[in-house]
VODOBA-945104 format. One line per field, with one value per atom (N, C-alpha, C, O, CB): x, y, z. Coordinates in steps of 0.001 Angstrom, whole numbers. Glycine has a CB too. Layout:
BEGIN
x <- [X;...]
y <- [Y;...]
z <- [Z;...]
This chain:
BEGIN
x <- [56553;55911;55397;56217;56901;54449;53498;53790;53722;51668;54060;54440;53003;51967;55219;53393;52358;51505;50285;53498;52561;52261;51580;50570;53662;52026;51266;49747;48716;52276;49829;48323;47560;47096;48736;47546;47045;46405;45293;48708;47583;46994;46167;45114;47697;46074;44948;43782;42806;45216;43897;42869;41686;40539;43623;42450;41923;41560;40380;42802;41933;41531;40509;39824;43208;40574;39072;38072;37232;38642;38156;37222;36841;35662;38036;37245;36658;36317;35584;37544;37110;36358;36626;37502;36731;35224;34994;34749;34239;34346;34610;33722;35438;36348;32112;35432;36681;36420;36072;36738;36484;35824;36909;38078;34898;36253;36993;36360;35142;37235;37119;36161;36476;36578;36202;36701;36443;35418;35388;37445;34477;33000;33435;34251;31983;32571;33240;32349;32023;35187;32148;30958;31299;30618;29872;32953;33701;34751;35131;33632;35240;36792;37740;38187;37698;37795;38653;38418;39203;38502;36995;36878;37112;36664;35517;37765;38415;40091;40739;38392;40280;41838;41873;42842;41947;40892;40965;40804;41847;39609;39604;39718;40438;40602;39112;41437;42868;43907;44731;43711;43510;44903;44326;45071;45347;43037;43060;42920;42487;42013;43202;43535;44359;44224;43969;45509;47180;46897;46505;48593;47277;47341;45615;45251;48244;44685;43338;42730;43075;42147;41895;40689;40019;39902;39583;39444;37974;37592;37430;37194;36907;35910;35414;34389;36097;36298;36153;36345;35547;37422;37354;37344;36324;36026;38069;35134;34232;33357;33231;33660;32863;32066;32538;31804;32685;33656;34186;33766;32925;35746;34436;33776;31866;31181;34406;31615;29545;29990;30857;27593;29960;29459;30564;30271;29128;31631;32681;32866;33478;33678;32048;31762;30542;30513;31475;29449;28178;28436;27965;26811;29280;29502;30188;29591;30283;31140;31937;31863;32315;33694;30798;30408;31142;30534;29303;32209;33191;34652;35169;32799;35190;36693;36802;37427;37643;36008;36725;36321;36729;36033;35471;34682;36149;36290;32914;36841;37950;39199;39927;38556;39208;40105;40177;41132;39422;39091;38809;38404;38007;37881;38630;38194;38862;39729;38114;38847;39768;40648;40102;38692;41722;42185;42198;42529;44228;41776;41435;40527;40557;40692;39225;37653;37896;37142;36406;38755;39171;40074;40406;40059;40487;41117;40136;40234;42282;39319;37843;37425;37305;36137;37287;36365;36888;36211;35893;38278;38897;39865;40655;40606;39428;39955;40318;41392;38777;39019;39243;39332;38719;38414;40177;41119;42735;43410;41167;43236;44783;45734;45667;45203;46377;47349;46520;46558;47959;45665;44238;45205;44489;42192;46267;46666;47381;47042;47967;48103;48729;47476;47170;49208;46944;45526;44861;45385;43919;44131;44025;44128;43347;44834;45645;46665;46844;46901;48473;46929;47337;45980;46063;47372;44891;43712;43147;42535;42986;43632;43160;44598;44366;42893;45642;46231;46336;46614;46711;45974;45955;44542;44449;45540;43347;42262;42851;42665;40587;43720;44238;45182;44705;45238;45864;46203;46105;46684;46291;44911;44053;43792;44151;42558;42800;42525;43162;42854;42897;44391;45242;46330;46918;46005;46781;47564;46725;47225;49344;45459;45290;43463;42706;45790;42975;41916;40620;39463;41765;40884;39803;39717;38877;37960;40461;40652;41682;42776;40754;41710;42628;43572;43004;41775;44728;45736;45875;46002;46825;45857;46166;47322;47296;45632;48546;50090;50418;50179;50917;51507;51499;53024;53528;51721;53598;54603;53411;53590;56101;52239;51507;50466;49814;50137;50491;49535;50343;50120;49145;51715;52396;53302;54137;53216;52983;53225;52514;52853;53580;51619;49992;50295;51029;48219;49642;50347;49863;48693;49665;50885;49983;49930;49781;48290;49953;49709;51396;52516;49419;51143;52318;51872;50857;52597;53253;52281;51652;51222;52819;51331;50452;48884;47949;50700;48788;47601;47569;46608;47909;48519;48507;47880;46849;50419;48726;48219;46691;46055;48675;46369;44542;43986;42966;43415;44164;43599;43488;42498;44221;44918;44900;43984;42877;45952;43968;43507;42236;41871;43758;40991;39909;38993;37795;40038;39853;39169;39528;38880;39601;41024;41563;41563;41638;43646;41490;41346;42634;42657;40248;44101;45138;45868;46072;45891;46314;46674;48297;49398;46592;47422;48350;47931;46885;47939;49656;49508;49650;50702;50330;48404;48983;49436;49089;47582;50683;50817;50413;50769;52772;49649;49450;49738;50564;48671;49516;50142;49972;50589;50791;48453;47642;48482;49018;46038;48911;49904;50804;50867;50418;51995;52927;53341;54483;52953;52338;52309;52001;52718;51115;51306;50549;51538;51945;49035;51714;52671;53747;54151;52895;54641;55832;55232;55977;56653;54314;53824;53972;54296;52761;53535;52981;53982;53874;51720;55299;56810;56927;57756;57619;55892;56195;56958;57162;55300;57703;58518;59317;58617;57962;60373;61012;61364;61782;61732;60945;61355;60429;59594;61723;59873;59163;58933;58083;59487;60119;59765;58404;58397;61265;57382;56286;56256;55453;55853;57579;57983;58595;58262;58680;59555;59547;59370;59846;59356;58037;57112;56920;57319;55700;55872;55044;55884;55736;54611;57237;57771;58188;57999;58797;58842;58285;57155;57294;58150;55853;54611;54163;53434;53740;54557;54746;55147;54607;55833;56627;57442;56219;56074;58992;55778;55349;53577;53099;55626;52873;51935;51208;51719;51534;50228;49284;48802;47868;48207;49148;48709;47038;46467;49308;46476;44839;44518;43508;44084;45700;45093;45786;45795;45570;46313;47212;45820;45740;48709;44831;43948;43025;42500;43097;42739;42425;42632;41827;42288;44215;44958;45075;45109;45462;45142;45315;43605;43356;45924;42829;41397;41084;40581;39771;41613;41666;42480;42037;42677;43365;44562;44230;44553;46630;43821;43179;42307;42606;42163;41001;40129;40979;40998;39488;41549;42440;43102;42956;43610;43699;44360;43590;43941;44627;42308;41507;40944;41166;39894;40382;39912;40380;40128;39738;41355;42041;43702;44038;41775;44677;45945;46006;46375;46633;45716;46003;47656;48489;45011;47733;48943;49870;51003;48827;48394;48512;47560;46389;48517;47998;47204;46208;44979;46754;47300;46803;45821;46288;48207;44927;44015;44476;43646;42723;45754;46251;45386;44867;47214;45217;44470;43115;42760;44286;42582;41662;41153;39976;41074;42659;42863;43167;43808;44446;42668;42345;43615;43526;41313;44662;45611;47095;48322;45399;46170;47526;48292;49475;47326;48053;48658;49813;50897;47757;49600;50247;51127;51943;49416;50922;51647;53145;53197;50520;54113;55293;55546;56363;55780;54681;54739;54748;55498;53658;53528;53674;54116;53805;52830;55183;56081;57393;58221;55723]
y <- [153447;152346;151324;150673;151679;151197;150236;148538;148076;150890;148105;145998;145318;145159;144830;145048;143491;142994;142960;141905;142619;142055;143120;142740;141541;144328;145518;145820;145983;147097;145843;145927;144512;144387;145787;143937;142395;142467;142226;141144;142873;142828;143525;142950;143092;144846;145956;145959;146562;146725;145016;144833;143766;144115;144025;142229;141635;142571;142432;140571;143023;143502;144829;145365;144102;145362;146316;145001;144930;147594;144287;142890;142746;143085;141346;142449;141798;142745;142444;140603;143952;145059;146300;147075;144979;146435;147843;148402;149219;148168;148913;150111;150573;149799;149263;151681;152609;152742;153893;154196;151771;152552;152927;152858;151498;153574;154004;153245;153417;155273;151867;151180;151681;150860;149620;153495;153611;154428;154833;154020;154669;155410;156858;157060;154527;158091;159054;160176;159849;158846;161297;162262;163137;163797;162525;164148;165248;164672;163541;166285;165652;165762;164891;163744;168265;165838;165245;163955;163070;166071;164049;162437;161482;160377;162010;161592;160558;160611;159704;161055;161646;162030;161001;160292;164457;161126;160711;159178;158598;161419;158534;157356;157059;155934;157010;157207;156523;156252;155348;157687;157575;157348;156355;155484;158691;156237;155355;153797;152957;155763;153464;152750;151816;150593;153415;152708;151687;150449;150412;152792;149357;148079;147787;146957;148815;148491;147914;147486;147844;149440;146742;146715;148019;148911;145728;148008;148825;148599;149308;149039;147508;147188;147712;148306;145981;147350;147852;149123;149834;147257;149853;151233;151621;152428;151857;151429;151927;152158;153170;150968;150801;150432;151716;152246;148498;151827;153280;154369;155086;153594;154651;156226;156648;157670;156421;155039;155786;156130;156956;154633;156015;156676;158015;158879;155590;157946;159144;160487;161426;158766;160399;160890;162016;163245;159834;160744;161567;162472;163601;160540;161791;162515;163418;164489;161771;163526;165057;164954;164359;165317;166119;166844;167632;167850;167645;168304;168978;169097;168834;169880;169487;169434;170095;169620;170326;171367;172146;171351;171824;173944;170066;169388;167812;166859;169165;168355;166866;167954;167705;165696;168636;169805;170371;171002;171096;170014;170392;169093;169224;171340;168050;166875;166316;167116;165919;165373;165724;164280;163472;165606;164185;163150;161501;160390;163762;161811;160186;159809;158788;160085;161169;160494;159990;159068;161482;160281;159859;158778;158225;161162;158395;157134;155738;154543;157345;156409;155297;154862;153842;156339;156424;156097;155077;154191;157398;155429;154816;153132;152380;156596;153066;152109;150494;149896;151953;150163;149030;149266;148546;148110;150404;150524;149898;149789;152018;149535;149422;150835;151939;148987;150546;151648;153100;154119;151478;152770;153850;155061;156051;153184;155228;156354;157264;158383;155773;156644;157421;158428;159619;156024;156984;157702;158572;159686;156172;158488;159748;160784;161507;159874;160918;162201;162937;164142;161610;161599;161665;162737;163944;159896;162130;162381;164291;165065;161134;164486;165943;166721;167909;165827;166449;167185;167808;168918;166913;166563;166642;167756;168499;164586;167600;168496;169922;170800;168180;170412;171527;171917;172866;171181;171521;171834;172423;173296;171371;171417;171613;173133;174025;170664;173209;174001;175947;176872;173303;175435;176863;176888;177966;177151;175750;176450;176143;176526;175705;175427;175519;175954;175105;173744;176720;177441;176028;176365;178422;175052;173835;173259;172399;174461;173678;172636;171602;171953;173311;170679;169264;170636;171698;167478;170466;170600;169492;168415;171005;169737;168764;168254;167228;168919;169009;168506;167882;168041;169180;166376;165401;166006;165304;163269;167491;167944;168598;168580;169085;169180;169712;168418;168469;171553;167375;166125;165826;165856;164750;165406;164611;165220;164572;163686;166745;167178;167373;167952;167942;166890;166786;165323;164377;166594;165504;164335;162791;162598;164739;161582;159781;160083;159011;159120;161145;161380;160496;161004;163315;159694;159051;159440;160092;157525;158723;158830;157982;158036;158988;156932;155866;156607;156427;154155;157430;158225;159474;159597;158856;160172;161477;160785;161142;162197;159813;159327;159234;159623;158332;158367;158092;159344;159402;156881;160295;161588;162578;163266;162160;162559;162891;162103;162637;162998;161170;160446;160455;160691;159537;160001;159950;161292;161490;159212;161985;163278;164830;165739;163630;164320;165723;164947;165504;166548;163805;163240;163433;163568;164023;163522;163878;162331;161910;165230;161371;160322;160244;160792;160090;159043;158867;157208;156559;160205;156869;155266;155031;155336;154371;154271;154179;152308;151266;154798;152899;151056;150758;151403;150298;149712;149186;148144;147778;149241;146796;145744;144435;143371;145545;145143;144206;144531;143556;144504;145724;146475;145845;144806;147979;146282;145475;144192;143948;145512;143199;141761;141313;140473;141215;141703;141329;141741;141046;142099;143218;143404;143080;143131;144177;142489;141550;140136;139484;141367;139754;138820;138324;137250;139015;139773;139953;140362;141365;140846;140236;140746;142231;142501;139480;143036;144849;145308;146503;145696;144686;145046;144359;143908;145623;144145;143691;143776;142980;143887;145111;145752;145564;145313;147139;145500;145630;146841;146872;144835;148381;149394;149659;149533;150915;150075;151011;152025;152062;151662;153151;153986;153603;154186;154647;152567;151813;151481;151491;151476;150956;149963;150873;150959;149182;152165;153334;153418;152595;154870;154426;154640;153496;153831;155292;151943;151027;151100;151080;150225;151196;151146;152305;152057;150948;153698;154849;154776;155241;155529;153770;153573;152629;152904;152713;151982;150663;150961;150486;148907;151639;151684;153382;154480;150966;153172;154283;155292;154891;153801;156844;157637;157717;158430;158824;156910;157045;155424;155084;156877;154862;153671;153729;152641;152175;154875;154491;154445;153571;155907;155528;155060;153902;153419;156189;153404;152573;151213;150491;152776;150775;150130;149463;148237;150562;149900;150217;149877;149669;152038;149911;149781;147967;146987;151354;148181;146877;145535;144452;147342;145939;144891;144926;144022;145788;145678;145649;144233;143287;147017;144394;143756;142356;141618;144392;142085;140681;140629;139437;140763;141089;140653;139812;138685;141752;140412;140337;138432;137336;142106;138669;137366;136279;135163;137463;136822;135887;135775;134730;136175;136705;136777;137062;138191;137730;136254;136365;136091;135395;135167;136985;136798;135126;134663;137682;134661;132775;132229;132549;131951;131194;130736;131216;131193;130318;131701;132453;131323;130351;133299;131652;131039;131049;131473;131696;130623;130546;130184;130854;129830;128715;128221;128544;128243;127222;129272;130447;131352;131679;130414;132149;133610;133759;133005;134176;134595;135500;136204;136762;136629;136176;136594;135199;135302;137507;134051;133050;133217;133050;131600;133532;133267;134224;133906;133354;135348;136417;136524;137440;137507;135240;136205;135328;134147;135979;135971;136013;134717;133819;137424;134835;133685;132448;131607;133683;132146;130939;130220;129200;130685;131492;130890;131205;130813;131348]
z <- [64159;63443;64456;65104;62435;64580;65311;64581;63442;65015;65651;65321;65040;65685;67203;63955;63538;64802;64963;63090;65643;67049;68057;68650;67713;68275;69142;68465;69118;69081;67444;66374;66920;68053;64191;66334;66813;68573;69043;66731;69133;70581;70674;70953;71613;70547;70341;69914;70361;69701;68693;67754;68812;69091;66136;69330;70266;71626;71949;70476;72051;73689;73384;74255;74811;71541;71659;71709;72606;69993;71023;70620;71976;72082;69891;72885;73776;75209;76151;73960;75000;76049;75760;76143;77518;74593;73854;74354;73587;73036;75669;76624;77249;77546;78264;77285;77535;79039;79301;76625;80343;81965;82665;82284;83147;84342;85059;85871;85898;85195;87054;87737;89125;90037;87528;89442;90612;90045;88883;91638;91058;91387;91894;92794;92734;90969;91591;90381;89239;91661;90927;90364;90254;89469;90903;91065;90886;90865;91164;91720;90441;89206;90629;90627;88584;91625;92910;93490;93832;94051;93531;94166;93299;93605;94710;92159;91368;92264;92787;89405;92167;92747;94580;94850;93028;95385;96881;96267;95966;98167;96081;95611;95082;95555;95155;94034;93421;94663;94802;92212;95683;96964;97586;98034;98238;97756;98677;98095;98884;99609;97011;95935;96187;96212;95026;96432;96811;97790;98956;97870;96786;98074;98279;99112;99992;97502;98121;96334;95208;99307;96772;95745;95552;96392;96194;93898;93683;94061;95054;92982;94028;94648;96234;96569;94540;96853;98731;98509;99118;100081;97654;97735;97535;98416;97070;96428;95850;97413;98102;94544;97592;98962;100366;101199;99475;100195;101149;100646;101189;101270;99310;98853;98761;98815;97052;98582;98474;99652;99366;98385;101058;101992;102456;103283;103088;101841;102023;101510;102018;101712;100100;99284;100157;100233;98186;100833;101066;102375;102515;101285;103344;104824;104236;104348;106155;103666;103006;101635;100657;103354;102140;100544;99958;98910;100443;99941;99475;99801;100887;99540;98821;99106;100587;101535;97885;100569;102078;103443;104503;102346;103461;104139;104381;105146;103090;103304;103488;104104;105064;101473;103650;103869;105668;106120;102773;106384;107342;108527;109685;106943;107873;108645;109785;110135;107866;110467;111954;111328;110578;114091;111679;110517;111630;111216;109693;112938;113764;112858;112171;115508;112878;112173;111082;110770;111805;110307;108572;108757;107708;107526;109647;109680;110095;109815;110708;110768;110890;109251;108572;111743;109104;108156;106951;106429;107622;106640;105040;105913;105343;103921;107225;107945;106863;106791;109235;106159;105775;104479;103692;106168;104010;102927;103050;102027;102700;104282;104312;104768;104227;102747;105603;105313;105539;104850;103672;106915;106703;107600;107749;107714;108084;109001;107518;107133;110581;107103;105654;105005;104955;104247;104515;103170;104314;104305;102227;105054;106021;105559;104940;106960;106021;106579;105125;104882;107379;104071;102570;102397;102623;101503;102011;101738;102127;101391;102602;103433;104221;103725;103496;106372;103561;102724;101547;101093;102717;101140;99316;99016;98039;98388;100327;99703;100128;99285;100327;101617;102072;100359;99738;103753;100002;98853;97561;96914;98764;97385;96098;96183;95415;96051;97747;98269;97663;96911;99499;98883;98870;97826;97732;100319;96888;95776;94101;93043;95848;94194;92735;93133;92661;91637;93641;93730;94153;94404;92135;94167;94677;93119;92856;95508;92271;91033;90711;91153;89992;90219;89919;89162;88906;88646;88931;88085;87509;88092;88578;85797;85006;84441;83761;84298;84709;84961;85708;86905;85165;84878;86280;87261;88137;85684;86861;88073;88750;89967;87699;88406;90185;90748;91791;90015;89874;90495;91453;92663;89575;90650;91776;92905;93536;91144;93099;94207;95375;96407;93998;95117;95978;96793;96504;94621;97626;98892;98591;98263;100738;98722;98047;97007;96420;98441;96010;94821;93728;93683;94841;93311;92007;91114;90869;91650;90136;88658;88340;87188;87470;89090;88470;88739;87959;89327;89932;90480;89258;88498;92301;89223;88111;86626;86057;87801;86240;85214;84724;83745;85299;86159;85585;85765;85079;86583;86321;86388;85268;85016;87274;84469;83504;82859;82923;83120;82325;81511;81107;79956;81805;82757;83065;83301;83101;83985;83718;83836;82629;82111;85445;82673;80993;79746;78651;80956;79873;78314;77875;76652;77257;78579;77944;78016;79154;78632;76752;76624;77581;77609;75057;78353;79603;80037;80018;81019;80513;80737;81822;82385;80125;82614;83978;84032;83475;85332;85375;85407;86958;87944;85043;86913;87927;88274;87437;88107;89509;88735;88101;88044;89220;87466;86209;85381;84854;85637;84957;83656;83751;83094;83625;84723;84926;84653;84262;85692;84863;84872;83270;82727;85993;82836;81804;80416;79485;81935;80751;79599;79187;78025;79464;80740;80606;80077;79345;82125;80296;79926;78433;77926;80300;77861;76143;76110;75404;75421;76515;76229;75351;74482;75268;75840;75953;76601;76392;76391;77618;78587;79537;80444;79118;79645;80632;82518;83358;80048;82512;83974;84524;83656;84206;85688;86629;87452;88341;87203;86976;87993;86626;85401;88560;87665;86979;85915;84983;87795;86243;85453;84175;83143;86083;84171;83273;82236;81101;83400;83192;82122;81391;80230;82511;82382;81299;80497;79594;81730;80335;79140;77927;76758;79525;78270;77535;76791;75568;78148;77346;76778;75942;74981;77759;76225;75464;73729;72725;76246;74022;73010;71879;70687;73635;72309;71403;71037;70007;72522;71829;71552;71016;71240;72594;70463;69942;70707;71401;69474;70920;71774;71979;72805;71395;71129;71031;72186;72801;68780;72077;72541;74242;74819;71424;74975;76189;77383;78246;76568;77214;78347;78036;79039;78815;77008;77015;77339;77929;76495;76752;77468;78593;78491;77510;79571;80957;81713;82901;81055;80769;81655;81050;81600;80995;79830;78876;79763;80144;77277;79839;80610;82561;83331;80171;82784;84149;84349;85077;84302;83377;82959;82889;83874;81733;81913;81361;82589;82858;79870;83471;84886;85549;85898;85851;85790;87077;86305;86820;87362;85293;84545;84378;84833;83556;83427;82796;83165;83722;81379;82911;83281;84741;85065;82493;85616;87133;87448;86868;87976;88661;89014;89406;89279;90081;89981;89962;89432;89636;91321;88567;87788;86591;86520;88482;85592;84642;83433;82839;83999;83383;82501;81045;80241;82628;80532;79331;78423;77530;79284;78795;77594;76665;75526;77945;77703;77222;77347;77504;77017;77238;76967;75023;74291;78104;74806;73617;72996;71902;74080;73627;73613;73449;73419;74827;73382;73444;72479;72775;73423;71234;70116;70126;69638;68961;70656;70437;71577;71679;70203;72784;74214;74212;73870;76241;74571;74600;75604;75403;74970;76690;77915;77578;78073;78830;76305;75693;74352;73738;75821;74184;73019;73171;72349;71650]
């Protein structure tokens, strides 16, 4: 049974961002998968700005699969944490590679055995690319939903299953692109724009 209060929120956050997106940039199934790793700790935004040109120098998985991993540390350099995502990145395509034929596996036990790969990464993959209803937390999710008192914990895993419990299997990827959005805007980590957010009436923070 879905809450008065979980309806309401839903009902507001289609209202105000009806478009269902994925705000990393990405044209094959995998290069959704490399861009999410190199994700952790960075902006879309800069990620995006990395993958146009990463995307174009390697044109294929066997092209990431085969890359020398100094040159790939140049390249994803002003991602953060560029020696990991690297090493992460030329694995995860050697993988793809030699145990699932150069296709994503859509189970998050063979996502998340693939290298940098979590479930916050398995999740949007599922989601964005199999259409199979899946919640990722990030830590717009995180923040926001403790916020709207969906959850108490702060581990990620958590949250997801928290958020599992309370909300609509039609509404989990949506969710997650919805409350991203309301992070970045309005519910900032400092200085959350309460007073006009769309969500006051209903948020737990201010009552």
């Amino acid at each position: 049974m879905i809450s008065e209060k979980v309806t309401k929120v839903l009902q507001l956050l289609d209202e105000h961002y009806p478009q269902d997106v994925c705000f990393l940039n990405y044209e094959k199934p995998y290069e959704l998968l490399l861009a999410t790793i190199l994700s952790a700790q960075c902006t879309d935004a800069q990620v995006n700005r990395v993958t146009e040109k990463l995307f174009v120098k390697y044109k294929t998985l066997k092209d990431f699969a085969e890359a020398d991993v100094a040159e790939m540390e140049q390249d994803v350099r002003t991602t953060g944490f560029f020696r990991n995502k690297a090493k992460n990145i030329i694995l995860t395509a050697r993988a793809l590679l030699e145990r699932h034929g150069g296709e994503l596996p859509s189970d998050i036990k063979s996502l998340t055995k693939l290298y940098g790969v979590g479930r916050k990464t398995a999740n949007l993959v599922r989601g964005h690319i199999f259409h199979i209803p899946s919640i990722v937390v990030d830590t717009h999710v995180g923040r926001v939903s403790r916020r709207l008192g969906f959850t108490e914990h702060t581990s990620p895993e958590r949250v997801e299953y928290d958020l599992m419990e309370i909300l609509p299997e039609t509404h989990w990827i949506r969710y997650n692109t919805q409350v991203i959005a309301l992070g970045r805007e309005i519910c900032r980590a400092r200085g959350p724009s309460c007073e006009s957010c769309f969500l006051n009436e209903v948020c737990a923070m201010r009552h």
